[in-house]
N, C-alpha and C positions, 0 to 999 in steps of 0.2 A: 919713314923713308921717303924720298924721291920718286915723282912719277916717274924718270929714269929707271932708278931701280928696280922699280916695280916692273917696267916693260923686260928688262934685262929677266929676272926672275918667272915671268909667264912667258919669256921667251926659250928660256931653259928648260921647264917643265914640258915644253911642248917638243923642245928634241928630244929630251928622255925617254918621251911617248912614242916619238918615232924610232927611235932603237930599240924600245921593249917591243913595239909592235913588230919589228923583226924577228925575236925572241918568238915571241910568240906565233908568228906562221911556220915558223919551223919547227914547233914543237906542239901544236895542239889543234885537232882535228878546226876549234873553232878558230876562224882567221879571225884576227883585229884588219889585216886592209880590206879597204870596200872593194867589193866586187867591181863597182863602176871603175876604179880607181886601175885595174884592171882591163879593163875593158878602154879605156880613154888613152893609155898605154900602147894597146893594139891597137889603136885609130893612128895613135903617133906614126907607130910601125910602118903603115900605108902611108901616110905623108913621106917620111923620111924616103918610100920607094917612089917617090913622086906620083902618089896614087890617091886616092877620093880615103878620108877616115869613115865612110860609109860603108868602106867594103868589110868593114869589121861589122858582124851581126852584134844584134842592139847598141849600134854606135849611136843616141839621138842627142847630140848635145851641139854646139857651134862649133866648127873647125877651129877656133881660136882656142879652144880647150885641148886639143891635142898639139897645135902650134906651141903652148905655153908647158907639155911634159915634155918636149924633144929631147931635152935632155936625160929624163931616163934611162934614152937605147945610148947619149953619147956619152954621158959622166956616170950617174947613177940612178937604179931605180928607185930610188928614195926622192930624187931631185923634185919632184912634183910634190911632195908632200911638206919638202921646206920652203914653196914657192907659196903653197897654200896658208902653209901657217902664216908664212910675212903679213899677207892678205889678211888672216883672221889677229893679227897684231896691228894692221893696218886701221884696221873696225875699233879698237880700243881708242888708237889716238884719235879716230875721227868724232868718239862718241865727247871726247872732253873739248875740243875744239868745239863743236858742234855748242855745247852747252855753256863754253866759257863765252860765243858768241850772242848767245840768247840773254842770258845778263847782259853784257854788256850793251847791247842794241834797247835792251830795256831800263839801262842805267840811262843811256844819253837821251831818250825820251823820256824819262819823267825830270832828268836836268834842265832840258829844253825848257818843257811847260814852267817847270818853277822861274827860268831865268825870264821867259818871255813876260808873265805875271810882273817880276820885278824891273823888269826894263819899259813897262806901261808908266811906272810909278814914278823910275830914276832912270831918266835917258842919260847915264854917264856913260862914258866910251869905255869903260871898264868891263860893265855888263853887258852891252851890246858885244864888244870885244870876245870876253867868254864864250858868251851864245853861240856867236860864229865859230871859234874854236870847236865848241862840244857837236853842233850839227857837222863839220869835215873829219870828224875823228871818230877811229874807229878801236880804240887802242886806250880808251880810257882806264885806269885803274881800279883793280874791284877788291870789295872786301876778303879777305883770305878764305874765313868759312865758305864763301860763294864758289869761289877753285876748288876748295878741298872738295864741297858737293859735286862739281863738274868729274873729278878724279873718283870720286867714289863709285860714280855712275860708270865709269870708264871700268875701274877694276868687278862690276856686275859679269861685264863682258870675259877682261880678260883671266878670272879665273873660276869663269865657268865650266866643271869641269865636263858638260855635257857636249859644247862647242868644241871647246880643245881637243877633246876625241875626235869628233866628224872631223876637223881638221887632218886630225895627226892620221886619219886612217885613210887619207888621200882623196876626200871628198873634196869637189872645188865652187861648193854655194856661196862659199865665205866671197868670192870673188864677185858676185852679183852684188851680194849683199854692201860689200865697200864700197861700188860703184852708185846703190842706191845713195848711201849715206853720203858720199861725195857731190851727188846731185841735192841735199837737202842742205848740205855744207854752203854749198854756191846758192843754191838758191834764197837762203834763210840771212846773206851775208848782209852789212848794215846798207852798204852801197846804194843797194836795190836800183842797179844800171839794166839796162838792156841786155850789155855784152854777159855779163852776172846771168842774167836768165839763160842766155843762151847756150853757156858752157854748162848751166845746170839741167839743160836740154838734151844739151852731146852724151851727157855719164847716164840719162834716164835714158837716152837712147841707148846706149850701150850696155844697159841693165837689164832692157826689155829682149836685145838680139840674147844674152846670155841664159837668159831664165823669163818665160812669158810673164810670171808672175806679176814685175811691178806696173805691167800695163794695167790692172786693176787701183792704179797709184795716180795715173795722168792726169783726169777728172780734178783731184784734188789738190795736183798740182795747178789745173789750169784754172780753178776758180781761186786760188789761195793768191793770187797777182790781183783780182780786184782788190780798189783803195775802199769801198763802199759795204756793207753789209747785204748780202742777199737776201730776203725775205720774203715775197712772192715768186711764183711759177714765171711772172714776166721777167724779173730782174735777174732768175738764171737763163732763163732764153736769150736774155739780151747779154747776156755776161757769154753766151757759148756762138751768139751769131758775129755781135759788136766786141771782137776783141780789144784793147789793147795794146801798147809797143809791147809791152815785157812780156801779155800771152802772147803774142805775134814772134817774139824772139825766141821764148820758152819752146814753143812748138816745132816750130825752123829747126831750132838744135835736135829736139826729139829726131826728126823726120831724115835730118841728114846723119846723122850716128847710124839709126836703125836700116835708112833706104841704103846708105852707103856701104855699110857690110853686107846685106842682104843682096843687093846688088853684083858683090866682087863675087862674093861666095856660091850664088845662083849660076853664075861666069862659071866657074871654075868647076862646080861639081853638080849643076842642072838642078832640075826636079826633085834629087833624090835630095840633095840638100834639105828645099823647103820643107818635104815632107815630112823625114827623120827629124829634124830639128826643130820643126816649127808645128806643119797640119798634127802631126802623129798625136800630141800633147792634147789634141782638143778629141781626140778623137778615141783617146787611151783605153784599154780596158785592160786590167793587171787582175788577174786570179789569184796571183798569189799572197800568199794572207799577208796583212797589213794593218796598220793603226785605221786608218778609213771604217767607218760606218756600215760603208757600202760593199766594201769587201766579198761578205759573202754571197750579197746579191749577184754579185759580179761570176763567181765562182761558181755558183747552180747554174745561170746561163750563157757560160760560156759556149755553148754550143748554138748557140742563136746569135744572132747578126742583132746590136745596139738599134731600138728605134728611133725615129724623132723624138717621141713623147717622152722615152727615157732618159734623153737627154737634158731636155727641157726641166725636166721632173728632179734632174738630179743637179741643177745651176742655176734653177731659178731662186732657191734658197738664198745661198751666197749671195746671188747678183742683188737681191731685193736691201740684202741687209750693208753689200758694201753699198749700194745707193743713197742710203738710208746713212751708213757712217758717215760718205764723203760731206753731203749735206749738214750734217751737224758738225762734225769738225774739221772737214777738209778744207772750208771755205776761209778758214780764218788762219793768217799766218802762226799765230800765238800756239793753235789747238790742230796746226796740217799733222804736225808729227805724232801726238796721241790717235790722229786719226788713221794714219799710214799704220802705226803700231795695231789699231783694231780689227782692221782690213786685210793685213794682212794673215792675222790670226783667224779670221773667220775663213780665211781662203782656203786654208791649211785646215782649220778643224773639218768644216765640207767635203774636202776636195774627192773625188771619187780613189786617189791613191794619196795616200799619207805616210812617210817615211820619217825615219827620225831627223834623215838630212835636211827635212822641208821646217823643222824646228828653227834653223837658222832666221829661217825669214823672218820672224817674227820677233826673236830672241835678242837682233841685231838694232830692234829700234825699242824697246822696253826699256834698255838703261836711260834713253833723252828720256822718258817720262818719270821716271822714278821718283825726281823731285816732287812732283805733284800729286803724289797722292799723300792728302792730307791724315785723312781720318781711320787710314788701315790696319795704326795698332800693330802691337807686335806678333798676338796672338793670330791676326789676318796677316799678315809678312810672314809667318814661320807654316801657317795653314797652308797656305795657295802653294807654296812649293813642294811640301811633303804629298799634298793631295795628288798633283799634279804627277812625281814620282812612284807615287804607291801605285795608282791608277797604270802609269806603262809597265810597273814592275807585272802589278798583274794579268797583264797581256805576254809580257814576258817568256812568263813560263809556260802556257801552254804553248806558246809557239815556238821555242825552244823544244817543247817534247814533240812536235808537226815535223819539226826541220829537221832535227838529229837523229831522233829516237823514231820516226817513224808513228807514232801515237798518230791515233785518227782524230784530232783532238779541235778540228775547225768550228763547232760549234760553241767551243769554250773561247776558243777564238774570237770570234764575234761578239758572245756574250761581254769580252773586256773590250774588246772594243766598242759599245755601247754604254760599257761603263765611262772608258775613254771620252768620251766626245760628250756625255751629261760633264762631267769633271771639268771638260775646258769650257763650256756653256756657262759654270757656276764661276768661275774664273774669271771670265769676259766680265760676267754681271758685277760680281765683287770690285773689276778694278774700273769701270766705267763710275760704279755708284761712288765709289771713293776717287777720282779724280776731279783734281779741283786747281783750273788753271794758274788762280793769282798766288795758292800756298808755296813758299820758297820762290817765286821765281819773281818778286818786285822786288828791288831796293831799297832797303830801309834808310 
């Protein structure tokens, strides 16, 4: 079949999902819609009275998130869940773009070097001629197996069937997550202009007002624009002080996306803004049980006020290791996206609250890598998933018997989730050891 068809068909499956998931709030104590989904709803509500979507208790998302359900109160309350799925349809086409470009940008580079080689040899106007063709084009022709890879990576996403849920059940990550991949889209294109950086600047900016996460991403965007290899403590100092046009442009776009909504939205709805949608997230403590580590911690001292030291204790983890990713493959155009993909998995497995929705993040850049891992073997491709699944199955149930059944069951709780987060540690490991930039991705 046709990637057409293909989109046509995870595009069906996900209204299905949304009509069963009507089915099913009406008939079964457990909802399929997310609660937030609910709640971003009644943020709407407030808008529509020309009111702040903060007056909705735990409203902490961007006002653009309730601007974009309006429609719920005027057409349908579904409307927000068809918007989001487009968004998580949207991530599919970006991911084979995404990948049909990285060929191609590596096709016209090893054409160049061979044509330059032979126009040393044979200065005819033939080869000179080509040469210049191949360096302004962007739109070369690639071998079919190379698309079908791009396509295959593409259908990782769109029938996932863990995404398509958080989708269909009115969660709106997916829309971060397009926004990221749109800034890597621009960023990664062959052009590599100024303006190119900049507009890949505006969507990173706009990823960061929607969800703080990809500011842990910037770093790796801003070193992946040098032409040069980092390799001393000088040469990133001087790569972070002495920019360049394109980090010079890169940046600019960041800073006008993120200052300029922050900006309107600060206007319009003050303080509470910032805080709800932005301070509150660094400052979170969520008791209730959750995939996180930290969880229980959270949950015995809730009655205490968070210290410095706890904080520190509970970020410096992550911070040391996305430091640590950016530098080994942030810096390198070839290896940004394996590196975005590890970072933001590590952010997610740490983070002091872990939801299934924060799975997207991570989920939405795995299929650009998937070519590359060379040596993983079928019996490590069928392992990493199932371990992965068995792992939240078994966090599942005791939390299932906490939330419904009333069972005092937090300490089993913890207990998988500690199994959870060894499970994604062994994971990282596995696909770090098995990724291998040059497999599938040079032109034979």
């Amino acid at each position: 079949m046709s990637f057409k068809k293909h989109l046509i068909i995870s595009t069906a499956v996900r209204i299905f999902l949304i009509y069963y998931g009507e089915v099913q709030d009406s008939l079964s104590d457990v909802q399929y819609t997310d609660v937030d989904y609910r709640v971003v709803t009644d943020g709407a509500n407030h808008v529509l009275s020309l009111g702040s979507p903060f007056k909705r208790h735990t409203y902490r998302y961007t006002p653009l998130l309730a601007y974009l359900v309006l429609p719920n109160l005027l057409i349908h309350p579904c409307f927000g869940k068809f918007v989001f799925s487009l968004f998580d349809i949207l991530i599919g086409v970006l991911i084979k773009w995404i990948l049909l470009n990285c060929y191609r940008s590596n096709k016209i580079s090893i054409e160049t070097k061979l044509l330059k080689l032979e126009t040393l040899n044979n200065r005819s106007k033939y080869l000179i001629k080509r040469k210049n063709e191949i360096l302004n084009s962007s739109n070369e022709a690639l071998p079919p197996r190379y698309i079908r890879m791009a396509e295959l990576s593409a259908y990782c996403w769109l029938y996932n069937p863990l995404t398509m849920i958080i989708a269909t059940r009115g969660n709106g990550d997916c829309v971060s997550c397009s926004l990221v991949l749109l800034a890597i889209y621009y960023f990664l294109k062959n052009e590599q202009t100024s303006l190119q950086h900049f507009i890949a600047g505006l969507f990173l900016g706009l990823s960061i007002h929607f969800r703080l996460y990809p500011i842990g991403f910037s770093l790796a965007f801003y070193l992946a624009t040098q032409n040069r290899p980092l390799r001393s403590w000088q040469d990133y100092l001087g790569a972070i002080l002495n920019p360049n046009e394109k980090q010079i442009a890169l940046v600019l776009g960041t800073l006008v996306a993120l200052g300029t909504t922050t900006a309107v939205f600060y206007w319009l709805y003050g303080y509470q803004f910032l805080y709800e949608s932005m301070l509150y997230h660094l400052v979170r403590k969520d008791i209730r049980h959750n995939f996180s580590l930290y969880f229980y911690l959270q949950y015995l001292s809730s009655t205490f006020d968070v210290t410095i030291v706890e904080k520190i204790l509970t970020f410096l983890p992550q911070l040391i290791l996305i430091l640590m990713l950016t530098i080994r493959y942030g810096q390198y155009r070839q290896t940004m996206v394996f590196g975005l993909f590890t970072i933001a998995f590590v952010m997610v497995t740490y983070n002091p609250v872990v939801t299934s929705q924060y799975f997207v993040w991570f989920l939405s850049l795995l299929p650009l890598c998937v070519k590359n891992f060379k040596n993983i073997g079928m019996r490590k491709a069928i392992f990493i998933p199932v371990m992965w699944f068995v792992s939240q199955g078994g966090w599942l149930l005791p939390a299932y018997l906490l939330e419904f059944k009333g069972w005092n069951t937090f300490e089993y709780v913890w207990i998988q989730s500690i199994v959870f987060f060894f499970s994604n540690i062994l994971i990282l490991q596995m696909l770090i050891s098995n990724y291998d930039i040059a497999y599938n991705y040079k032109i034979d």
